[in-house]
C-alpha positions as CSV (number, residue, x, y, z in Angstrom):
1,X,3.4,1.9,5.0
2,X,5.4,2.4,2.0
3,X,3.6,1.8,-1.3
4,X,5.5,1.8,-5.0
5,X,3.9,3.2,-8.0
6,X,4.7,1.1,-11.6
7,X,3.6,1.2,-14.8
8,X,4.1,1.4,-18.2
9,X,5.8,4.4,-19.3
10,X,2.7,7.4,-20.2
11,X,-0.2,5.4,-18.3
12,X,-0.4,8.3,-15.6
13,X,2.0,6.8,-13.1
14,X,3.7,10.5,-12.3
15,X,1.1,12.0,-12.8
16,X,-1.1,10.4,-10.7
17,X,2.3,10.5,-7.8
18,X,2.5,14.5,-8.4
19,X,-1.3,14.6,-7.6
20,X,-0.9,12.6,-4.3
21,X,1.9,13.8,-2.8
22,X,2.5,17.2,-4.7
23,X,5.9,16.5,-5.2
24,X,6.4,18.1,-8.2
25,X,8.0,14.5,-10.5
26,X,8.4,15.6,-13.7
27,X,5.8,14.0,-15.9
28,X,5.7,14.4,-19.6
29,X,4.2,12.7,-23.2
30,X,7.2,10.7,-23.9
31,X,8.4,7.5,-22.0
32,X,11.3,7.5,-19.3
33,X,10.6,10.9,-18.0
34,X,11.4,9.8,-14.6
35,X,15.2,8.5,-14.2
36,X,15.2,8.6,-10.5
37,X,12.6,7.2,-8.0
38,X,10.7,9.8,-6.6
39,X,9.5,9.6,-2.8
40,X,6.7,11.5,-1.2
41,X,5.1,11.0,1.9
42,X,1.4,11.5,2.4
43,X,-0.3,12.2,5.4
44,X,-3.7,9.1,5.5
45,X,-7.1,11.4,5.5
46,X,-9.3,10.8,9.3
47,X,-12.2,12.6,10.1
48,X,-11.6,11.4,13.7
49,X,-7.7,12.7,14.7
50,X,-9.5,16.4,13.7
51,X,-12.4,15.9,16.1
52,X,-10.5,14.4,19.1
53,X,-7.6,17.1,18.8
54,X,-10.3,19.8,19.1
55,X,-12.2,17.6,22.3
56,X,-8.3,17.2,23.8
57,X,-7.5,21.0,22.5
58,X,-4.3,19.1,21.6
59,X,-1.3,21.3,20.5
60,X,-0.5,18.8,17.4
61,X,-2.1,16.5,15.1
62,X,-0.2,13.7,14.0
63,X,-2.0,11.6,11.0
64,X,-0.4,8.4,9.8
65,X,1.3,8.8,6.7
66,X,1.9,6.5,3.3
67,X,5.0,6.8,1.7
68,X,5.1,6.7,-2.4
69,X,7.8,5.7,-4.2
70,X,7.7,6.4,-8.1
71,X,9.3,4.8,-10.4
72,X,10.6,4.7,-14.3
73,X,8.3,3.3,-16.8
74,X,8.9,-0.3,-17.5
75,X,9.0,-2.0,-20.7
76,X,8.9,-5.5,-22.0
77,X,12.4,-6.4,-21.1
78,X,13.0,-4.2,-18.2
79,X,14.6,-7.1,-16.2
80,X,17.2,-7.8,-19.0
81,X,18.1,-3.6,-18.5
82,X,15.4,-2.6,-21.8
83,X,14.4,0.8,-21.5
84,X,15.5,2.5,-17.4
85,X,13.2,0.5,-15.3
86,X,15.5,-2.4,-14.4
87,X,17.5,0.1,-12.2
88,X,14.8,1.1,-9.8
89,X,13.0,-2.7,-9.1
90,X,15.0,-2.8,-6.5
91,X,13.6,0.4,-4.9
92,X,9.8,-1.4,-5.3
93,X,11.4,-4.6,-3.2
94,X,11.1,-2.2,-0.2
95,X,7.8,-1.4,-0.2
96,X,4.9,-3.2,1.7
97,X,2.8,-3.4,-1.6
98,X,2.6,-2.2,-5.6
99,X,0.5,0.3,-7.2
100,X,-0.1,-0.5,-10.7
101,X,-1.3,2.6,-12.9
102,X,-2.9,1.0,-15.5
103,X,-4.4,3.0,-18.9
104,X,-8.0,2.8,-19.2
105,X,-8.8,5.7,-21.8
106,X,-8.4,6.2,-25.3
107,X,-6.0,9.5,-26.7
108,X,-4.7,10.0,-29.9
109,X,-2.2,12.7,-27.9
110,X,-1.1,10.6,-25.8
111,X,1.4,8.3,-26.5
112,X,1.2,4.4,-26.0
113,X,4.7,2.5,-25.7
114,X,2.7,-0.3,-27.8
115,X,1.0,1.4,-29.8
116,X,-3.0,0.9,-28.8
117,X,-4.4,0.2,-25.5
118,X,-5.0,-3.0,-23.9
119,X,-5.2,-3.4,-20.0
120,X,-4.6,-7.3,-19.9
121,X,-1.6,-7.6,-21.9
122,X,0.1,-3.9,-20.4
123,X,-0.6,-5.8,-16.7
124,X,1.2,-9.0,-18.4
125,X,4.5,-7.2,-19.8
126,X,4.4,-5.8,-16.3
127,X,4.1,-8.7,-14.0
128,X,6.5,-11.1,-16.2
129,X,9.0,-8.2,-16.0
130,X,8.4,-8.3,-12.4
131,X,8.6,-12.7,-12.8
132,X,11.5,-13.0,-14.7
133,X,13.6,-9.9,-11.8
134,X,12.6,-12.7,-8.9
135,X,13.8,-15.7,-10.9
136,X,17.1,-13.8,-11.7
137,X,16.9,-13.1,-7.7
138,X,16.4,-17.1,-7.0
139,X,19.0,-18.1,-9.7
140,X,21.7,-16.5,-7.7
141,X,20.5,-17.5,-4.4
142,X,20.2,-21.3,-6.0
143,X,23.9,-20.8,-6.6
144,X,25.1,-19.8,-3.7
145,X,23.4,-22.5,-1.7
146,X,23.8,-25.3,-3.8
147,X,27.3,-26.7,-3.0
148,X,26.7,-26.9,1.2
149,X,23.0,-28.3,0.6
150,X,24.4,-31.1,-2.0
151,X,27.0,-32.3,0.6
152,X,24.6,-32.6,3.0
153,X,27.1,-30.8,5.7
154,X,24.6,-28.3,6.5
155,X,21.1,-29.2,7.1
156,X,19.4,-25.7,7.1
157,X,21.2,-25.3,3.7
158,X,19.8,-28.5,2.7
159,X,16.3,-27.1,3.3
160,X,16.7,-24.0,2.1
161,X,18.3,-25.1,-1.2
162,X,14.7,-27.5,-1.2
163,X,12.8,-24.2,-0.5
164,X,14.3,-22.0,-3.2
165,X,14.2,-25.0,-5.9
166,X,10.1,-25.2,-5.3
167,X,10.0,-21.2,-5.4
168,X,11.8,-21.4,-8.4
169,X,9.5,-23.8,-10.2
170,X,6.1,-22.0,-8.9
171,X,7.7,-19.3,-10.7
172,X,8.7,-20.8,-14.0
173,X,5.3,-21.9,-14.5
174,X,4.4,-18.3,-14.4
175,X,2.8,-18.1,-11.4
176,X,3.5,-15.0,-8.7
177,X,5.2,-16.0,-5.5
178,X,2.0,-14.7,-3.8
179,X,-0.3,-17.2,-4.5
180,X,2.0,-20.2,-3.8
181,X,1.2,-21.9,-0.1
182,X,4.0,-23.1,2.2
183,X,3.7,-25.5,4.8
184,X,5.0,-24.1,7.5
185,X,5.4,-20.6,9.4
186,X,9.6,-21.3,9.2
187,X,9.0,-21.4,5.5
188,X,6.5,-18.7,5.4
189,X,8.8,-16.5,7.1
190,X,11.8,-17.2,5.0
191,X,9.8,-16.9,1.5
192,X,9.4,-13.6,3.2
193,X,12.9,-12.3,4.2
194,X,13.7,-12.9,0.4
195,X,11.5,-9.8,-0.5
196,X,10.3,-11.0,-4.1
197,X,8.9,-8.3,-6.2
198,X,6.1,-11.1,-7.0
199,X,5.3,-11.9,-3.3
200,X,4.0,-8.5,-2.6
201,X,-0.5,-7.4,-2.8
202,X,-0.9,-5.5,-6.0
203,X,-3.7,-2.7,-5.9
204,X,-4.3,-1.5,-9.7
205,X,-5.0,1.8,-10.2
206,X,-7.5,1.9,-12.8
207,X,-6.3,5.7,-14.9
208,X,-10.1,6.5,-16.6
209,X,-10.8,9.8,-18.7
210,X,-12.7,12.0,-16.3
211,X,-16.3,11.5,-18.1
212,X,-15.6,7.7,-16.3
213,X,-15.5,8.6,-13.0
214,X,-19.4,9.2,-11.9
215,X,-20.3,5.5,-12.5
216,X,-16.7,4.4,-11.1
217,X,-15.7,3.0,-14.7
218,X,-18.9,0.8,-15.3
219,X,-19.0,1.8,-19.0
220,X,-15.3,1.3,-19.2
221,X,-14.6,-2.2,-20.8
222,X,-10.9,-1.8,-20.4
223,X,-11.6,-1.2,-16.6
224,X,-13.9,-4.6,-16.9
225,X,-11.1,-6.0,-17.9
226,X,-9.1,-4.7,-15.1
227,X,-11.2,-5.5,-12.5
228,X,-11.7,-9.0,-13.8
229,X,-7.6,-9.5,-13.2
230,X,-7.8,-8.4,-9.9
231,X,-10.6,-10.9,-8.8
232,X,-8.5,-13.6,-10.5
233,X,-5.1,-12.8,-8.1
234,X,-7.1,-11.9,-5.4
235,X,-5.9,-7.9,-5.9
236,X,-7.5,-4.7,-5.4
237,X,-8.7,-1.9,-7.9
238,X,-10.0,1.6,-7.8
239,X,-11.1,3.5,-10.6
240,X,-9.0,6.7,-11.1
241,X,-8.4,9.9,-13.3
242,X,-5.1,11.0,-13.1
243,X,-5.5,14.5,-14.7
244,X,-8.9,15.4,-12.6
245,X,-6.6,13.8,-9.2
246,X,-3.9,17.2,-10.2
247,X,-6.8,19.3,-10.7
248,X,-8.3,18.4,-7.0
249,X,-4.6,18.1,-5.7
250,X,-5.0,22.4,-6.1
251,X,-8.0,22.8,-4.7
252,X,-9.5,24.2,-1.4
253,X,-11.2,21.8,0.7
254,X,-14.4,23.8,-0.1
255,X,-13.9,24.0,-3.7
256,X,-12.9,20.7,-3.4
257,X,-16.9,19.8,-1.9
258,X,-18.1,22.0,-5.5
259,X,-15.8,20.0,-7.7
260,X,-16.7,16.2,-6.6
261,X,-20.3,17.6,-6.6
262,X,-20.1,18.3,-10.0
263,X,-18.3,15.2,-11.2
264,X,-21.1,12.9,-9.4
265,X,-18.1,11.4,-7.2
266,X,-17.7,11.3,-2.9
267,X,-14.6,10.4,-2.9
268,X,-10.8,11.5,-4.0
269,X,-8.9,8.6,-5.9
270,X,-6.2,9.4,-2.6
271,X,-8.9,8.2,-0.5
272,X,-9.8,5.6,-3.0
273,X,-5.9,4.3,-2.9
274,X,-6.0,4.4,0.9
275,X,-8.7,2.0,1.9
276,X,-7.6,-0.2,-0.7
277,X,-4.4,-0.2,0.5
278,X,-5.1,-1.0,3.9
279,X,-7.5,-3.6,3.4
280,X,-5.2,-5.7,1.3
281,X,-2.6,-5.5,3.3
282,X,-5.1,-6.1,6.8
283,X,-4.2,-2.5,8.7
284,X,-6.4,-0.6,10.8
285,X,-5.8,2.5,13.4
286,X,-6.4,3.1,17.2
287,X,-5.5,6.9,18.0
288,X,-4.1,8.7,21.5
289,X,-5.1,12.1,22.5
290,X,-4.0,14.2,24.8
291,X,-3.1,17.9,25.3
292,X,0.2,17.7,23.8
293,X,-0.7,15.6,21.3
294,X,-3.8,13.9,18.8
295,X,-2.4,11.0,16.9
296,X,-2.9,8.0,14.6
297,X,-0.9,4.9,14.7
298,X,-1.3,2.1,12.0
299,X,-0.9,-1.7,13.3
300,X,-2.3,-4.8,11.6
301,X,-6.0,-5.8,12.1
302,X,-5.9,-8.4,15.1
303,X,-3.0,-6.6,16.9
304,X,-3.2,-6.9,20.9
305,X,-2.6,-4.6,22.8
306,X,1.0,-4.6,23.7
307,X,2.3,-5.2,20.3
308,X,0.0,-1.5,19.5
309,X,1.7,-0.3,22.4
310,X,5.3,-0.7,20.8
311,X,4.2,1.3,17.7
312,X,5.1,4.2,20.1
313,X,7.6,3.0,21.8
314,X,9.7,-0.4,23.0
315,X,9.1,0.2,26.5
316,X,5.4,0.5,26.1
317,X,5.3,-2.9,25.0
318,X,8.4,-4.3,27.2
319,X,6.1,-2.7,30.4
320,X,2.8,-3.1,29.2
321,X,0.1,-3.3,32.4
322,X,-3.0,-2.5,31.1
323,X,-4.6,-0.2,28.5
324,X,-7.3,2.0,29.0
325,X,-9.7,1.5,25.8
326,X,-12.6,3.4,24.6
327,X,-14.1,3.7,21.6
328,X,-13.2,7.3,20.0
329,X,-17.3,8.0,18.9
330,X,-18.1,7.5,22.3
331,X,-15.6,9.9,24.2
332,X,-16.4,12.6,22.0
333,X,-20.1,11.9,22.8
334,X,-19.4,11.7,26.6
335,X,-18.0,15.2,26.2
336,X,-14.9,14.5,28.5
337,X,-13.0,11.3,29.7
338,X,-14.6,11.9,33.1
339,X,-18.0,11.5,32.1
340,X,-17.1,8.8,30.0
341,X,-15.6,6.9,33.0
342,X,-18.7,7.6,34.8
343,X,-20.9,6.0,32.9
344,X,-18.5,2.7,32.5
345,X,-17.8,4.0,28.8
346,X,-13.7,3.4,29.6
347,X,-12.6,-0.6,29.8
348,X,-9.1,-1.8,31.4
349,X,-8.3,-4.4,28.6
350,X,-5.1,-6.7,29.6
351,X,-2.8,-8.5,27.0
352,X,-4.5,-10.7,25.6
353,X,-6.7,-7.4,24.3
354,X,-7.2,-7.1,20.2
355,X,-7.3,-3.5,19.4
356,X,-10.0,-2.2,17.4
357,X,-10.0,0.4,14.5
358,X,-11.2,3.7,16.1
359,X,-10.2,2.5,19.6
360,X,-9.0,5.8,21.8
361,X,-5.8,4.0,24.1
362,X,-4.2,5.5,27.0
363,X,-1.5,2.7,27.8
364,X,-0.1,1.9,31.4
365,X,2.9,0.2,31.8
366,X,6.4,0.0,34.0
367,X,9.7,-0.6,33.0
C-alpha cells in the first residue's frame, strides 16, 4: 500500500511524515521546505504476527508495511507550476490513496501561506489544484485520440474519445473523478488505467494542537468542519497532532503506555492513519506462521483464496489445491496445530473460499 501525504505548505505534512516513518524530511516554518518527495516505509502495527511468531517460535517476523510518500507544499496554482508542488503530482498518481494534512489549530508562530486558518477553503485550493492537474491530463489524451475516433476508422478509439469527453465534463463541473459512476466494468477499468489524481480515496488528517486530542477534536470547530467534508465525499478523517506524533515517534513502548495515559488517548495517530486507510480502500490481512517465518499479507476484503495465495507467490495461485484455514485466536488457544486439528478447529476451504481478516493459511497447491 503506498499512501501520499499533501498539503498546504506549514500544515504539519513533514512533520507529521518524520513522525511516521522517522525518516528524518526536513521540516521547517517557512513553505517549500521539501523540494524532493520523500519515501518511507512503515511497518502496519498487529498484535497478532507477535503472538503467533512466539506460538511458531518463528525465526522472523514479517509485518506488512505502508509506504509514504511526501510531498512539497502546494499552493493555489500548483498545476499551472506556482510555488514547487506541480513537480511532484506526478509522484501522488502512484499511490493507492491521499493523505491530506489539514491545519486545525490556531499559532501566531506558525506561518499560514493565506494568512489565517480555514479548513474548507485550504481543502478547496487543494482538491482544484488536484482538478485542474487531471483536466490538463484529459486535455492531452482528448488530443491524441480525437483524429482516429472522428473518422470513425477505429472503434475502440471512438469509445474511448466518448469516455474521455464525459470524464472531462464531470470534471469541469468541479466534481472529482471519484464520485462519477460508469456503466460498465470495460469503462470502470479504463477510468482506472488513467490514474487521475481525483479518482483516488482521500483520508484527511485532521493536524489539532495537543490540548485536542483527548476528546478526538470535538471542541475543534475547524475539525467540525473537516469532518463534515469528508462525510460529503464519502472520505475518511482522523484527528491528529503532529508535534505530540514526533514526541511518541521517540518514545519506548513503555513510556509510550505513560504518555497516551496522560494525554487521555489509546491510540497513536499511525494507528489512527492505518485503519483508516484500510478501510477506505477495503483491505484486510490473513497471516502464515511457521518456524522460519510469522507473516502478514494484505489483500482486499472479499479475496478468495487462491488470489491470497498469489500475494506470496504466482505458483501458489497457478497450483492452488486447497488451503488449510483457521482462525489465528483459536490456534493460539488450542496451544499447537495438533490439538487444533483434533478438535476440528482446522477447515480445508477450496476456491471458491473468501479469506477472512485474522485467518491463519497454510496453502497446498501443485504446479
Amino acid at each position: 500500500m503506498k499512501l501520499g501525504i499533501v498539503g498546504l505548505p506549514n500544515v504539519g505534512k513533514s512533520t507529521l511524515f518524520n513522525s511516521l516513518t522517522k525518516a528524518g524530511a526536513e521540516s521547517a516554518n517557512y513553505p517549500f521546505c521539501t523540494i524532493d518527495p520523500n519515501i518511507g516505509i512503515v511497518a502496519v502495527p498487529d498484535d497478532r504476527l507477535k503472538l503467533l511468531g512466539d506460538f511458531s517460535r518463528s525465526k522472523k517476523v514479517t509485518p506488512a508495511v505502508i509506504e509514504f510518500v511526501d510531498i512539497a507544499g502546494l499552493v493555489k496554482g500548483a498545476s499551472k507550476g506556482e510555488g514547487l508542488g506541480n513537480q511532484f503530482l506526478a509522484n501522488i498518481r502512484e499511490c493507492d490513496a491521499i493523505v491530506h494534512v489539514v491545519r486545525c489549530f490556531d499559532d501566531a508562530n506558525v506561518i499560514h501561506v493565506d494568512g489565517s486558518v480555514d479548513p474548507r477553503r485550504d481543502i478547496e485550493t487543494i482538491n482544484l489544484e488536484l482538478l485542474f492537474a487531471d483536466l490538463e491530463v484529459l486535455d492531452r489524451r482528448i488530443a491524441k485520440t480525437a483524429r482516429s475516433a472522428k473518422s470513425g476508422a477505429d472503434r475502440n478509439a471512438k469509445r474511448e474519445y466518448d469516455l474521455l469527453k464525459k470524464i472531462h465534463a464531470w470534471l469541469e463541473d468541479g466534481n472529482p473523478c471519484i464520485t462519477l459512476e460508469l456503466d460498465n466494468e470495460e469503462d470502470e477499468a479504463f477510468r482506472n488505467s488513467l490514474d487521475l489524481l481525483t479518482d483516488k480515496p482521500v483520508i484527511y488528517a485532521a493536524n489539532v494542537a495537543d490540548e485536542d486530542l483527548a476528546d478526538d477534536g470535538a471542541s475543534n470547530d475547524y475539525v467540525a468542519a473537516v469532518r463534515e467534508i469528508a462525510k460529503e465525499s464519502g472520505s475518511e478523517v482522523f484527528v491528529i497532532s503532529a508535534e505530540i506524533e514526533q514526541e511518541i515517534s521517540e518514545l519506548s513502548d513503555e513510556e509510550k503506555a505513560e504518555f497516551f495515559a496522560d494525554l487521555g488517548i489509546t491510540k497513536s495517530g499511525l494507528e489512527k492513519l492505518i485503519a483508516a486507510s484500510y478501510h477506505i480502500l477495503g483491505l484486510q490481512s490473513y497471516l502464515t506462521t511457521g518456524e522460519d517465518e510469522t507473516r502478514a499479507w494484505t489483500i482486499p476484503i472479499g479475496c478468495k483464496a487462491p488470489k491470497a495465495a498469489g500475494k506470496i507467490h504466482s505458483d501458489f495461485e497457478r497450483g492452488f489445491i486447497k488451503a488449510e484455514v483457521i482462525n489465528y485466536r483459536q490456534l493460539l488457544d488450542a496451544g499447537s496445530y495438533a490439538a487444533a486439528r483434533e478438535k476440528g478447529l482446522v477447515r480445508m476451504e477450496g476456491k471458491d473460499y473468501v479469506v477472512r481478516d485474522g485467518d491463519v493459511i497454510l496453502f497446498r497447491f501443485n504446479v
